[in-house]
C-alpha positions as CSV (number, residue, x, y, z in Angstrom):
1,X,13.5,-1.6,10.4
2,X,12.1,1.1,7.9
3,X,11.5,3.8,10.8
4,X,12.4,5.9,13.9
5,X,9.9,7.0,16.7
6,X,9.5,10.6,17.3
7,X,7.8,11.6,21.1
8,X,6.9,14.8,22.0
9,X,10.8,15.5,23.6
10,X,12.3,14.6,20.4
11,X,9.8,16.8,18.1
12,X,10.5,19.7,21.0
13,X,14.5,18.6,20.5
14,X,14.2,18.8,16.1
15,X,12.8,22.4,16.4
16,X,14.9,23.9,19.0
17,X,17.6,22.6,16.5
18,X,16.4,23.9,13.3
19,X,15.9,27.4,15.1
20,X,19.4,27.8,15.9
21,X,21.5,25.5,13.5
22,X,19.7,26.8,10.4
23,X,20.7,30.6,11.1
24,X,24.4,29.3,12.1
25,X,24.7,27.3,8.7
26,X,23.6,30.1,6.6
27,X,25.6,32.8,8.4
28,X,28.5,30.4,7.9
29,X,27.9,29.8,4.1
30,X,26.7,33.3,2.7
31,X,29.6,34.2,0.5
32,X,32.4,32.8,1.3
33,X,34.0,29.9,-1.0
34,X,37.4,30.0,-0.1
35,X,38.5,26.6,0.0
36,X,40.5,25.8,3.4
37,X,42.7,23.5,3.9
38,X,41.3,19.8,3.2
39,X,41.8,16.8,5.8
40,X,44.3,14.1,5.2
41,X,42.1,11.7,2.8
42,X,41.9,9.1,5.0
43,X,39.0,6.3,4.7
44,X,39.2,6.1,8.6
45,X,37.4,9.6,8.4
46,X,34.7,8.8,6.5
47,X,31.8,7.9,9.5
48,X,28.0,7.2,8.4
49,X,25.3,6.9,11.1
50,X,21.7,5.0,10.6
51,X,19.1,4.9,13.2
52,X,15.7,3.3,12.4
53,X,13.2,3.1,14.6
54,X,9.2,1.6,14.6
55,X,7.2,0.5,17.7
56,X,8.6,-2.2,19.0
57,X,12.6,-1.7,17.8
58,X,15.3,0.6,17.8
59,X,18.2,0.1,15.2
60,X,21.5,1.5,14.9
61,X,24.4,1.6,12.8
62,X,27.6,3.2,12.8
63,X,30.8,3.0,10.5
64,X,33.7,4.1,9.6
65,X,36.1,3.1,6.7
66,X,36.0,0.8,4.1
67,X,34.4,-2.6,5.6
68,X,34.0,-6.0,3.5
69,X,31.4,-8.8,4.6
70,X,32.5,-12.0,3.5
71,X,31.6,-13.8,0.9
72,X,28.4,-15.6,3.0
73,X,26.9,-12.2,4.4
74,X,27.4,-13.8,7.9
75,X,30.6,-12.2,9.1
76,X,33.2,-8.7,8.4
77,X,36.3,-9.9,6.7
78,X,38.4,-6.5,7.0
79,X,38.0,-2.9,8.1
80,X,40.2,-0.8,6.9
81,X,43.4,0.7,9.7
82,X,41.2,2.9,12.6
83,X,37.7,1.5,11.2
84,X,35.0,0.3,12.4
85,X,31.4,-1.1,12.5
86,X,29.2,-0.9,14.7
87,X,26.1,-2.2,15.8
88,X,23.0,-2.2,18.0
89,X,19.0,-3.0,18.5
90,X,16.3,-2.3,21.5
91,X,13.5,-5.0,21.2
92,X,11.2,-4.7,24.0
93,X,13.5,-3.1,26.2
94,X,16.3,-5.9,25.4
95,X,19.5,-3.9,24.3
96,X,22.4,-6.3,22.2
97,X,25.6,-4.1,20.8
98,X,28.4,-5.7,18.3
99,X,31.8,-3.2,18.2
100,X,33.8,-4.3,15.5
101,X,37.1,-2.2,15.6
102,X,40.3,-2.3,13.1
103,X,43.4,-1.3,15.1
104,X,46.4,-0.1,13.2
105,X,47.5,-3.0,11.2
106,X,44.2,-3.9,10.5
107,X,43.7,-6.5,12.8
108,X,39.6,-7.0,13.6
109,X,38.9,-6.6,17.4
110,X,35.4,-8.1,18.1
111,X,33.0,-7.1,21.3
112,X,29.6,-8.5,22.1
113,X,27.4,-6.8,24.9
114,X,23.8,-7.8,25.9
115,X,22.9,-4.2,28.1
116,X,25.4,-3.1,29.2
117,X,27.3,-6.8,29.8
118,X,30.2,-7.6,28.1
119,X,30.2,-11.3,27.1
120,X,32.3,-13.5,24.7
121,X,31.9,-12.7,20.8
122,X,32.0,-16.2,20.8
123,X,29.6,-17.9,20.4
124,X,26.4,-15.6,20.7
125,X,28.2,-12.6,19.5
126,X,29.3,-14.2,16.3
127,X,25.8,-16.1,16.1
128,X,24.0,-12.6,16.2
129,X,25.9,-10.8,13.7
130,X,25.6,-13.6,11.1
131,X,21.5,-13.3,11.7
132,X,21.8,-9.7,11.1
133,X,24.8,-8.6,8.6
134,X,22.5,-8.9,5.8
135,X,20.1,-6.5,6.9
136,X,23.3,-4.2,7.9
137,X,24.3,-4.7,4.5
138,X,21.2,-3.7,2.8
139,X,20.5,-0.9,4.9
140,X,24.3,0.8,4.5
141,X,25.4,-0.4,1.5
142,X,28.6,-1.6,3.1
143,X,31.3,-4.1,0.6
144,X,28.8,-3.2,-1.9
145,X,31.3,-3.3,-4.9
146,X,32.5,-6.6,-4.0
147,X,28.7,-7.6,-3.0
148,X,27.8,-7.3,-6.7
149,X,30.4,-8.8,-8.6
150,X,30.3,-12.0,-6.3
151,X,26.4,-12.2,-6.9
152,X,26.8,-11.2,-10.2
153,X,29.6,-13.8,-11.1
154,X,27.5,-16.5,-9.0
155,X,23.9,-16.0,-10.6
156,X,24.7,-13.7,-12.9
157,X,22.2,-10.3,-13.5
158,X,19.0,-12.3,-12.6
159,X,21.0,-13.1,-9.3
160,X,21.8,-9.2,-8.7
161,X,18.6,-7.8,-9.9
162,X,16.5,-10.4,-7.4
163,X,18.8,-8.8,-4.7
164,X,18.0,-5.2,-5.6
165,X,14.2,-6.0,-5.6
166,X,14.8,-7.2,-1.9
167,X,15.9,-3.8,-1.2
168,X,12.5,-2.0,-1.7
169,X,12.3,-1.2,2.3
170,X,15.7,0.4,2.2
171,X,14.9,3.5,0.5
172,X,16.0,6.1,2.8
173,X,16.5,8.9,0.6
174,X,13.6,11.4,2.1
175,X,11.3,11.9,5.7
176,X,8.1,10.4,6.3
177,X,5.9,10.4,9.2
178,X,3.0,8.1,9.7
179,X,0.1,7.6,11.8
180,X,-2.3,4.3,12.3
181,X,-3.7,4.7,15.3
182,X,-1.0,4.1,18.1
183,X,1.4,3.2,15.4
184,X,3.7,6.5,14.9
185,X,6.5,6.5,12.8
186,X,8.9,7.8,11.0
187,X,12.4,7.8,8.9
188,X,15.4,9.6,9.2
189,X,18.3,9.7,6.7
190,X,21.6,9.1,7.0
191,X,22.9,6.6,4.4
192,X,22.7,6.4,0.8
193,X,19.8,4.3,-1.3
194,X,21.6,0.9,-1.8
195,X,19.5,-0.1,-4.9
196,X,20.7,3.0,-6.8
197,X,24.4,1.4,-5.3
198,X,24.2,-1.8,-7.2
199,X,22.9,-0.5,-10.3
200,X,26.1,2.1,-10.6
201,X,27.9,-1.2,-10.0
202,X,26.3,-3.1,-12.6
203,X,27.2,-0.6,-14.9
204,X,30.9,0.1,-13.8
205,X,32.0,-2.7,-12.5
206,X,30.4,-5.5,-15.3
207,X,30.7,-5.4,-19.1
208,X,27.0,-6.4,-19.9
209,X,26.0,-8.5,-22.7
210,X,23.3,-6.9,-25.0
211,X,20.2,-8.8,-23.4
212,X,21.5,-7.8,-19.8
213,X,21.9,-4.1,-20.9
214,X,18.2,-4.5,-21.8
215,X,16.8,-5.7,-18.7
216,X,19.2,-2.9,-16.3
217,X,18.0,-0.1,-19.0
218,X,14.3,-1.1,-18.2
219,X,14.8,-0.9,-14.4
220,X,16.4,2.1,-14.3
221,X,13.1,3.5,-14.4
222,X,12.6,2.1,-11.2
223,X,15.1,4.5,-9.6
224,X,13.9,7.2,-7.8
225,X,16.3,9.9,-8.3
226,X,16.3,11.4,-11.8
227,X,19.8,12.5,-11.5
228,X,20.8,9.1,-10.8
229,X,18.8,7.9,-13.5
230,X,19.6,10.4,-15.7
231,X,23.7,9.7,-15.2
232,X,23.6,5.6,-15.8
233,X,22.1,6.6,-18.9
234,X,24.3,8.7,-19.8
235,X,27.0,6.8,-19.3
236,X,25.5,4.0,-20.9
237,X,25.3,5.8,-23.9
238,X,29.3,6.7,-23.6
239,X,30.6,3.1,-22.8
240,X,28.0,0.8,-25.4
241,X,27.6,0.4,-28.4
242,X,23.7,0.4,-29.3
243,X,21.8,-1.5,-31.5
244,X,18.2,-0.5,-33.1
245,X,16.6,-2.7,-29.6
246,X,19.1,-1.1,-27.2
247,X,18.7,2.2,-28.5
248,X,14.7,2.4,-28.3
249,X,14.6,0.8,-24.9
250,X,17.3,3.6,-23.3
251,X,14.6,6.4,-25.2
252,X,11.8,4.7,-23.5
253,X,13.6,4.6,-20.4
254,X,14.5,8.5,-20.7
255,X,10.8,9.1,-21.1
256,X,10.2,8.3,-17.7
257,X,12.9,11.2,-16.5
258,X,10.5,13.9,-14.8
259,X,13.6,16.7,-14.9
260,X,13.1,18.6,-18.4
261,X,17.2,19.3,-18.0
262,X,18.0,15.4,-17.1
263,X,16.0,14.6,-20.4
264,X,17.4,16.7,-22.8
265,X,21.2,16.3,-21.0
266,X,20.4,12.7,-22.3
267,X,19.0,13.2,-25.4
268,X,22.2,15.4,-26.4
269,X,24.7,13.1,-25.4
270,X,22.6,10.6,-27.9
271,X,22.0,12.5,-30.9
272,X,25.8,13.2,-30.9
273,X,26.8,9.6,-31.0
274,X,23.7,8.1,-32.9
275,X,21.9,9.6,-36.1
276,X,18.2,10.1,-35.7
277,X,16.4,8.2,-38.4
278,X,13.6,5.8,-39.0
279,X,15.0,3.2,-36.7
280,X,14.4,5.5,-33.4
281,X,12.7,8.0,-34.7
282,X,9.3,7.2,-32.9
283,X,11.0,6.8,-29.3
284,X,13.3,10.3,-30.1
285,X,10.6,12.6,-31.4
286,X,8.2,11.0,-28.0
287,X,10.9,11.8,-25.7
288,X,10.6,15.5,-27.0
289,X,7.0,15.7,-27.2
290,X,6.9,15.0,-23.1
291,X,9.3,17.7,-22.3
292,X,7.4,20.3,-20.7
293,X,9.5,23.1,-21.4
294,X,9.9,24.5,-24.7
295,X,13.6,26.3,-24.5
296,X,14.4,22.4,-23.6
297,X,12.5,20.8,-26.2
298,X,14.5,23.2,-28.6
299,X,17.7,23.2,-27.0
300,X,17.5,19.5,-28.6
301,X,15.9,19.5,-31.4
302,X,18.4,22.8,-32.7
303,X,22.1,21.2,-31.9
304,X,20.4,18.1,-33.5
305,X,19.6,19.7,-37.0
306,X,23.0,21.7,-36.8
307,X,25.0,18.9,-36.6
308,X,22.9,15.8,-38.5
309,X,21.2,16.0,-42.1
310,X,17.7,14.7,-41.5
311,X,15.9,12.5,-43.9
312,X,12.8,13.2,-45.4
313,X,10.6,10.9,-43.3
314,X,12.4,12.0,-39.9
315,X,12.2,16.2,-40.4
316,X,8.7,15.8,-41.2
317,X,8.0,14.0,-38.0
318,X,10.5,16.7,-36.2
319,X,7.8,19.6,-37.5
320,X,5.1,17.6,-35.6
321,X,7.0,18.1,-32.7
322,X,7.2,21.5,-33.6
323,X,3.5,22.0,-34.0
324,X,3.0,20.9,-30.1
325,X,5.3,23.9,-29.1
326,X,3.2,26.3,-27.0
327,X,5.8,28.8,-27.2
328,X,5.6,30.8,-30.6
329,X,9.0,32.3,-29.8
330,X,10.7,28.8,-29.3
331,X,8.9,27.4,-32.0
332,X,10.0,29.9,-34.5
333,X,12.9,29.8,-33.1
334,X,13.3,26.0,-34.0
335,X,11.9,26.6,-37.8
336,X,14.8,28.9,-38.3
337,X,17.0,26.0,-37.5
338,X,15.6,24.2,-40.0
339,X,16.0,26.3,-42.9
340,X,19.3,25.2,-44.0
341,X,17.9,21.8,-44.5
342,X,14.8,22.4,-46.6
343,X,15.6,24.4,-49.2
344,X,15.3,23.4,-52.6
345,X,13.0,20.4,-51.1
346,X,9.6,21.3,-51.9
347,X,8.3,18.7,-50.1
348,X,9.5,19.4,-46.7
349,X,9.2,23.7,-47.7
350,X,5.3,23.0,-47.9
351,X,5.1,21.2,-44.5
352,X,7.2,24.2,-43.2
353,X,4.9,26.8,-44.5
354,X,1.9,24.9,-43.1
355,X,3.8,25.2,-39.4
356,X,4.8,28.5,-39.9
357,X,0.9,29.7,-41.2
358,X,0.4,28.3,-37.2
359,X,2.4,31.0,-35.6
360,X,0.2,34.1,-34.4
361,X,2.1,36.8,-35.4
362,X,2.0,37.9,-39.0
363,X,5.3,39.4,-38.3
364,X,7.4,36.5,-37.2
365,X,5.7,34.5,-40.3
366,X,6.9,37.1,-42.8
367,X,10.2,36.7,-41.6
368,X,10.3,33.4,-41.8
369,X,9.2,33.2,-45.1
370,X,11.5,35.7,-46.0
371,X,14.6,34.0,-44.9
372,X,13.5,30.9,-47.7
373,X,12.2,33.1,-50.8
374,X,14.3,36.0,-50.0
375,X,14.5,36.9,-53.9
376,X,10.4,37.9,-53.3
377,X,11.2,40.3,-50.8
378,X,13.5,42.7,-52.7
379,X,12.4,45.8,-50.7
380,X,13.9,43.4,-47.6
381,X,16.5,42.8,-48.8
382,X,17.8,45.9,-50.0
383,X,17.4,47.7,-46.5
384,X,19.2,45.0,-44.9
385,X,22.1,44.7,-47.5
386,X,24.1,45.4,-44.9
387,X,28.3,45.9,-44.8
388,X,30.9,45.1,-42.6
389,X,30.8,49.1,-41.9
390,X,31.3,50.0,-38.3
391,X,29.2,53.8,-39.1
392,X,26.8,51.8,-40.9
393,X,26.5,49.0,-37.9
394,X,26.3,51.8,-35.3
395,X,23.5,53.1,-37.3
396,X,21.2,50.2,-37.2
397,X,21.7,49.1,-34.2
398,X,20.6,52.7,-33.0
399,X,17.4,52.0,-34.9
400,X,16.7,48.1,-34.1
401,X,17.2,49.3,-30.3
402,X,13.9,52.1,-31.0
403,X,11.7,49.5,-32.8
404,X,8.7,48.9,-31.4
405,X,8.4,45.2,-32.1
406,X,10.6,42.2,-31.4
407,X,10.7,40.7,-34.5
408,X,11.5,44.1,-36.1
409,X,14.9,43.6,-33.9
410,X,15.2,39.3,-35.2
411,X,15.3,40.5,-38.6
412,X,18.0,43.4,-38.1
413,X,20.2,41.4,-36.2
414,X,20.1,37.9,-37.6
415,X,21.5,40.3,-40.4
416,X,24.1,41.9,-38.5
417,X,25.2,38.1,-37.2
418,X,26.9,37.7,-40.4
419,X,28.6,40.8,-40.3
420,X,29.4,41.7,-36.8
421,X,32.5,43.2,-35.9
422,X,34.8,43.1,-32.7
423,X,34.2,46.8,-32.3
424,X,33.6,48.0,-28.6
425,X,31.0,50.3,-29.7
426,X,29.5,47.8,-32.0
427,X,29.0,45.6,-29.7
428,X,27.7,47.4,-27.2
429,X,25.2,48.7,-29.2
430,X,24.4,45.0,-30.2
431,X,24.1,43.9,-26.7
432,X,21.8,46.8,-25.9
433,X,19.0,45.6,-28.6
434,X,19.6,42.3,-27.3
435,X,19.1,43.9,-23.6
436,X,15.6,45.8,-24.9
437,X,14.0,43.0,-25.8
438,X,11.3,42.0,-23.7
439,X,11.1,38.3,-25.6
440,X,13.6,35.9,-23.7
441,X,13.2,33.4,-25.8
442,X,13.9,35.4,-28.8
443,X,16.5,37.1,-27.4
444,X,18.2,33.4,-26.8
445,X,17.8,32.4,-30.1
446,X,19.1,35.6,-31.7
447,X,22.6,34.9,-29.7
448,X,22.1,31.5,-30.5
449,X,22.7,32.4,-33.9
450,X,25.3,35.0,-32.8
451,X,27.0,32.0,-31.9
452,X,27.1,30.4,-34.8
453,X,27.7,33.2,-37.2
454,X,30.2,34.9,-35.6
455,X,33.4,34.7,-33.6
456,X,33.2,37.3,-30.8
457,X,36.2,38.8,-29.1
458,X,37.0,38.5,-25.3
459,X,35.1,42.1,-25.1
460,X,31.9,40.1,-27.0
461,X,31.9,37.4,-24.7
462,X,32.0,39.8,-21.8
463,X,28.5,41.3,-23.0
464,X,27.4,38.0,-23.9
465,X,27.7,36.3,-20.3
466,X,26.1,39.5,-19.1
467,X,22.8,38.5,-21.6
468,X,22.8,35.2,-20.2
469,X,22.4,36.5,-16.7
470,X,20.2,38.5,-17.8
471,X,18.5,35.8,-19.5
472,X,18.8,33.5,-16.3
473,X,17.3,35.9,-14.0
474,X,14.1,36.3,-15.9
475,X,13.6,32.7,-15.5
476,X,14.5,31.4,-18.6
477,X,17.2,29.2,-17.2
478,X,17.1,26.1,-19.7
479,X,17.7,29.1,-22.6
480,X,20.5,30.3,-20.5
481,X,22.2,27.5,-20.4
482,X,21.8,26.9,-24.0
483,X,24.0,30.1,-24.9
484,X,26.5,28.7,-22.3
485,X,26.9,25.1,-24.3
486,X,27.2,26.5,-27.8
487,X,29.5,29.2,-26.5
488,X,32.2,26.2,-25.2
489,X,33.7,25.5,-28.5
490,X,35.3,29.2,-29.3
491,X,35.3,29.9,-25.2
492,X,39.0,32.2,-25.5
493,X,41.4,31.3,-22.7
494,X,41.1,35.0,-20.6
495,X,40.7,34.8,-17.0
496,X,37.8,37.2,-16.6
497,X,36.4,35.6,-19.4
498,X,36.7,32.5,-17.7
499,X,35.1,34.1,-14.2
500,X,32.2,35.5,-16.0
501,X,31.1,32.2,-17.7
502,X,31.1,30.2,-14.7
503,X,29.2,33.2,-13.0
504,X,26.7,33.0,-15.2
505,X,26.9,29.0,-15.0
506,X,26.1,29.2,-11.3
507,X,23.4,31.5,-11.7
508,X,21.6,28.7,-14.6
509,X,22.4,26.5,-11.5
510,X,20.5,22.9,-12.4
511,X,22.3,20.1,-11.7
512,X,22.3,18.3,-14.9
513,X,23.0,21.6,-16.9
514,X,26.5,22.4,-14.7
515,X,27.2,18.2,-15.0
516,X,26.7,18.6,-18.8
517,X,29.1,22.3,-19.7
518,X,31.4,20.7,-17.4
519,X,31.7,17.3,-19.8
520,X,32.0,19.4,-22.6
521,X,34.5,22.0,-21.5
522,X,37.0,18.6,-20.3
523,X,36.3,17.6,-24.5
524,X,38.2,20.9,-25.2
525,X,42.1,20.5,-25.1
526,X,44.7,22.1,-23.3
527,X,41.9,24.1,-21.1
528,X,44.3,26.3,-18.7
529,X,44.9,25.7,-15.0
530,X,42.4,28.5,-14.0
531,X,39.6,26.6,-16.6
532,X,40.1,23.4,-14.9
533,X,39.9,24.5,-10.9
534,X,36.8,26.8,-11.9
535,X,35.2,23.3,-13.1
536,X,36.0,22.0,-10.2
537,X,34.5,24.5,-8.4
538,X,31.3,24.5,-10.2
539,X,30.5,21.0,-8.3
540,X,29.9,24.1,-5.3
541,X,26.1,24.5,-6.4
542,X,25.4,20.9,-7.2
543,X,23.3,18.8,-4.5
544,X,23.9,15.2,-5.9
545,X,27.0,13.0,-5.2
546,X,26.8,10.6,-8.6
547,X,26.8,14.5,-10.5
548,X,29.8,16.0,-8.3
549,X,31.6,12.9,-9.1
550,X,30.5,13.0,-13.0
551,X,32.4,16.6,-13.0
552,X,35.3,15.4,-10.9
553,X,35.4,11.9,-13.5
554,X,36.0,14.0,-16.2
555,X,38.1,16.6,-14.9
556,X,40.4,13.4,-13.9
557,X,41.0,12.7,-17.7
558,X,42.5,15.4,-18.4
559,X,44.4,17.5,-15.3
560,X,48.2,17.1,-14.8
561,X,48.4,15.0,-11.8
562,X,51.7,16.6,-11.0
563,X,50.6,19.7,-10.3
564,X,50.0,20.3,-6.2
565,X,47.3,23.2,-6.3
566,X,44.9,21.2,-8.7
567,X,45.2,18.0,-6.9
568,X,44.8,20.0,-3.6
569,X,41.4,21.2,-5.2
570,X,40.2,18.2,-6.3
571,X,40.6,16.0,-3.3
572,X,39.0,18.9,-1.3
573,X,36.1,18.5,-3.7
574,X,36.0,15.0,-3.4
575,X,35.8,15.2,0.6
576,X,32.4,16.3,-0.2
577,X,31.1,13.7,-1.3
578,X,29.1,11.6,1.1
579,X,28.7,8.1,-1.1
580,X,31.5,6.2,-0.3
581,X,31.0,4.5,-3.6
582,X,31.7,7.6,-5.6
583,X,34.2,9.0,-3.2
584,X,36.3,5.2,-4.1
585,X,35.6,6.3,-7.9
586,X,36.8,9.9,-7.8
587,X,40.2,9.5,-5.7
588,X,40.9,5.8,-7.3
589,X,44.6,5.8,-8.1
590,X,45.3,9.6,-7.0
């Protein structure tokens, strides 16, 4: 049931295709994202085709429209107006077909054929497609929603989670070929992964009680897809409330995410609902240690310190995370963020100095130490006393661009970030330093801090979006799409503004990054209608149906249904999406 036979004409067939279709599709999708005109959304033109194949069997499946099995598995109770199911399987040169059709008032209209015989649906008809509807169900994912809730309110989770695990052989999610002996096999996809189904149902469609969250949290880990995994626990985090148990078993669970961006999505969404203290500490600070990328470990660890006051215990366990950095850049640029909440705590100043003695350049440790016991560094201070002067500004930034090292530039401009001024030769001068350092990382951090010290103008957010390009293309995309988040909150409403960000959005292009600005930018209020279609549009460069739908969720909140051009958008989006599941999530009540 798992597979499909491949001989030597279909192999010859598969390539012949590739050679010409692949050159067609790209030709066809080079530049061009005008949006045409969508179909009527219809459910009658949604169609999904499965064909499985092994040695001695030849399985297919075709649908259209939303279908529901009744409530024993055995039989179709509805197809919705111009659907249909249908079904057939080879064994041994044996051929049986069931044609299920839904005429316009939604009648059912049932055919049975054994070759190419057309016999009664009743009895043998109806006999055959009670023996095999549950494998049809498992396979397509077909009356899913209702599936679930049945199970669910019948044997509760135990019930549902027993059903899932029955689903290990319908994973059809990639292509394998095998060979044992005469046994060649192999799978092709068409369909969605059912398992991944039910739990998105679990989680929408049930309110769980804690020790049921518990168990679904630990299999999550089971699913393959970190996307998918990464938006259930997201979303779990949005819609519970979680205890110290709960909290520690979803950090465990985000452990096992192997996409640095899906782990640190998730780790932002919790350290902005839930303080990061002795009761999660341990799970938190492991989560961060197994992130393999250090822009990503800090683009978590430097939103959490800006926005929660650590405790003793739990920043001293943070600089142990900091000591595994193997970036000096990232890591510096992570004990910056921690300045504001050591000083006057001799305690944790000590453990900083011992992580800053690590770094391995004397320069970025002077500076370091300078921004705590500033008073010792007179001669520091008294050529960076610097005014809100655009001569004076013009001056140093003329200088920082000719200096030789890197750090040289930090220290001038994490000066200047306090006293920047929406002057178009200012800031072109201060973009240029930021463009002539060859230090990504340090670069990021230093508009980072931009960020947070100062308000830019629609001019400074021009340059800045350039940076982040800039920044992207060197392949430091996780520190590109830092700038992007922190810029969100002071984002001004300007139309090239607007088309610059999301430029430089597509060109950060993960999935989980584009998923997460486009959560944050539907938290802002009154975005304009330009904002709102370009979010929309976004969805363009992600591959993942539960992350199109995430965007399209949110954007839902918040657009005016009234208006004709975003709705015309939005349902052309939606069209998109292959999951019928998400597709019945996204255009629910529109």
């Amino acid at each position: 049931m798992k597979t499909k036979i491949y001989n030597k004409q279909n192999l010859f067939t598969l390539i012949v295709a590739i050679f010409f279709l692949i050159p067609s599709y790209l030709l066809a999708n080079k530049s061009d994202k005008t949006i045409k005109e969508p179909e009527k959304q219809n459910w009658d033109k949604r169609e999904h085709h499965y064909k499985f194949n092994d040695t001695f069997s030849e399985f297919e499946i075709k649908s259209k429209g939303i279908i529901k099995a009744t409530d024993d598995d055995k039989s179709i109770e509805s197809i919705t107006p111009g659907g249909y199911l249908k079904i057939s399987k080879s064994s041994f040169g044996n051929k049986r077909a069931i044609i299920i059709e839904s005429n316009s008032e939604g009648k059912l209209i049932k055919e049975y054929y054994e070759g190419k015989k057309k016999l009664p649906f009743d009895p043998d008809g109806k006999e055959w497609l009670s023996d095999i509807l549950l494998e049809v169900i498992r396979t397509t994912g077909i009356s899913s929603k209702e599936r679930v809730k049945r199970i669910y309110a019948k044997k509760g989770l135990n019930g549902v989670l027993d059903e899932i695990s029955e689903m290990e052989n319908y994973r059809y999610n990639y292509r394998s070929i095998t060979f044992v002996l005469f046994y060649y096999s192999s799978t092709e996809y068409s369909g969605v992964n059912v398992r991944n189904l039910y739990f998105k149902t679990l989680l929408d469609e049930t309110k769980l009680n804690k020790d049921e969250l518990r168990k679904v949290i630990g299999k999550i880990s089971s699913i393959r897809s970190n996307s998918t995994r990464g938006t259930l626990l997201r979303n779990i985090i949005f819609n519970y409330s979680l205890d110290k148990d709960l909290m520690n078993e979803l950090l465990e669970t985000t452990a096992t995410l192997d996409y640095n961006t899906e782990r640190g999505s998730v780790l932002r969404a919790f350290q902005k609902k839930y303080k990061i203290n002795s009761i999660n500490s341990y799970e938190y600070f492991n989560v961060i240690d197994g992130i393999s990328i250090n822009t990503e470990k800090g683009n978590v660890l430097k939103p959490l310190l800006k926005n929660q006051k650590l405790d003793d215990e739990t920043l001293i366990r943070l600089f142990k995370s900091i000591e595994r950095f193997t970036s000096n850049s990232e890591k510096g640029g992570v004990l910056f963020a921690t300045i504001p909440q050591i000083l006057d705590n001799k305690k944790i100043i000590k453990t900083f100095m011992d992580v800053t003695n690590g770094l391995n350049s004397s320069r970025y440790i002077l500076l370091l130490k300078s921004e705590i016991f500033m008073d010792s560094f007179q001669e520091h201070q008294e050529k960076y006393k610097i005014k809100k002067n655009e001569q004076v500004l013009i001056g140093l930034l003329n200088e920082a661009k000719n200096y030789d090292y890197n750090t040289s530039k930090i220290t001038l401009l994490r000066k200047v970030n306090k006293v920047l001024i929406n002057d178009s030769v200012v800031l072109i001068k201060y973009f240029d330093v930021i463009k002539s350092m060859d230090n990504k990382i340090l670069a990021y951090n230093v508009l980072l801090d931009l960020l947070d010290k100062h308000k830019l103008n629609n001019e400074g957010y021009k340059y800045l979006f350039e940076s982040v390009i800039n920044i992207a293309r060197s392949d430091y995309k996780h520190a590109a799409g830092a700038v992007l988040r922190a810029s969100i909150n002071q984002l001004p409403d300007d139309e090239e503004v607007t088309e610059r960000f999301f430029y430089a959005l597509e060109k950060v292009g993960y999935n989980s990054t584009i998923e997460e600005v486009s959560r944050l930018l539907c938290e802002k209020e009154n975005l304009s209608k330009k904002t709102i279609i370009k979010i929309m549009e976004s969805t363009e460069e992600i591959d993942v149906d539960i992350e199109v739908a995430s965007v399209l969720l949110n954007v839902k909140k918040i657009m005016p249904k009234d208006d004709s051009e975003i709705l015309y958008v939005y349902k052309t989006i939606a069209k998109n999406i292959k999951s019928d599941y998400e597709y019945e999530k996204v255009m629910k009540d529109l």
